[in-house]
N, C-alpha and C positions, 0 to 999 in steps of 0.2 A: 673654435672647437665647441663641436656639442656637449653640453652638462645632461648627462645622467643623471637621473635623480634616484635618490636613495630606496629603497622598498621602504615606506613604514607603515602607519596601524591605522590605514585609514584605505579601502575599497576603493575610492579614488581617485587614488594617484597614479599615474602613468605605469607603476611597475607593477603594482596590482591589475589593474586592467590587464596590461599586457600578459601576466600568469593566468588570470581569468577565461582571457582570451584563449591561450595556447591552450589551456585543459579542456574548453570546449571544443575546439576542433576536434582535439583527440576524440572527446568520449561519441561525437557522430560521425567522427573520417571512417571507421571501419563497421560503423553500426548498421545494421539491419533493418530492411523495413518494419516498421509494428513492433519493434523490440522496444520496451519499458523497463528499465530500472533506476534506483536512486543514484546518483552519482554525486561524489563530495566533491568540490571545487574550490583551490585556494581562497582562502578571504583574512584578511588581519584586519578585521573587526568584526569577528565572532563565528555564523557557520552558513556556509553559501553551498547551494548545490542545484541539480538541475535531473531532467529524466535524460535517457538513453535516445529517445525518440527526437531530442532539439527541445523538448519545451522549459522555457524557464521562470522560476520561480518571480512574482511580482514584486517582491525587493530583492535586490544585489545579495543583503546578506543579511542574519539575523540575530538575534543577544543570546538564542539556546537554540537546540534541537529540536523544541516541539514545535513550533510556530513552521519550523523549515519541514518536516517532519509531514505538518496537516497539510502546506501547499501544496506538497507531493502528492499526497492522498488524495484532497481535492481536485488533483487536475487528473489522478487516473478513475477516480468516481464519475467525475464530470465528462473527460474525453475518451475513454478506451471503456472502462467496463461495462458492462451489457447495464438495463435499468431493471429494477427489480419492477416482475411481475407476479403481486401479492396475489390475485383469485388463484392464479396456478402453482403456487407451494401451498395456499389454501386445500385447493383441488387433490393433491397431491397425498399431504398429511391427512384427509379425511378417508382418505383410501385407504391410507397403513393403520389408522386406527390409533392415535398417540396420544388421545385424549385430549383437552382442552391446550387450546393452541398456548405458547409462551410469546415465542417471538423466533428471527429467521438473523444468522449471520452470514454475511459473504467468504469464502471461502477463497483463499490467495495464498498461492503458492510462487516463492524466488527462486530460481536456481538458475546456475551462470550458463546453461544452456539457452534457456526460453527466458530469462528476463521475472518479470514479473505478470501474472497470467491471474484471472477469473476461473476459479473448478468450482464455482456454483454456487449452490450454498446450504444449510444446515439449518433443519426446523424442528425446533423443539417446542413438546407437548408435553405434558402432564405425566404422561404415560411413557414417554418414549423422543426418538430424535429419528429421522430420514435425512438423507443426504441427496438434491433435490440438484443433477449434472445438470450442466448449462443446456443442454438439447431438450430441457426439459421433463425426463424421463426420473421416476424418485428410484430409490431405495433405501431399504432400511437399514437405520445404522444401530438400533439397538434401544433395549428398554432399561428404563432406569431400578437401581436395586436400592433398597433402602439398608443404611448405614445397618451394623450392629456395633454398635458402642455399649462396653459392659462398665456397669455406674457400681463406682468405690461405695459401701458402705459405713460410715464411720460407727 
């Protein structure tokens, strides 16, 4: 008679694999080509996941959320989002006029339709911020106002 072995708190033992396993077929048997997102995956020793697309994180599993959290991040910076091209949000932001450059974030958008996706990115100046579409084309998202904060006098 075969012995079953227990589930316990260790990633690999036969019954962990075997959950590991079955979750990831699920999450790409009905997956879409090019579809990205984070997906959590049994682990009983701490927190294991993988993208939508197949790819998986370079350890099994991890002590917290953040470490699983950047592999994720890193492998859709690395393989799927476009790479930042600085002269043209440059280009861009000296057209709208936003004054001394700050700096530029990527712009990501999740929804359980499209996954997780690249809409661009966002440059902020001095004066102001553009919203800089993947196609390359800016607009402007607006200028900054300064606070009015009224000071207690004692």
């Amino acid at each position: 008679m075969t012995r079953i072995t227990e589930l316990g708190l260790d990633d690999r033992l036969p019954g962990a694999q075997w959950a590991r396993e079955t979750k990831k077929q699920m999450v790409v048997a009905d997956g879409e080509p090019g579809r990205h997102s984070f997906e959590r995956l049994p682990s009983y020793e701490g927190y294991a996941g993988m993208c939508a697309c197949g790819f998986e994180t370079p350890r099994e599993s991890y002590d917290s959320m953040g470490p699983l959290a950047a592999a994720i991040r890193e492998h859709l910076e690395r393989d799927v989002f476009p790479a930042v091209d600085e002269p043209a949000l440059i280009k861009e932001a000296k057209f709208f006029r936003i004054g001394k450059l700050i700096g530029y974030h990527r712009l990501i958008e999740t929804t359980d339709e499209h996954g997780t996706r690249h809409l661009g990115w966002l440059v902020a100046g001095v004066e102001g911020t553009i919203r800089v579409l993947p196609d390359g084309q800016g607009r402007f998202h607006g200028r900054w106002s300064a606070f009015a904060i009224e000071q207690e006098h004692a």
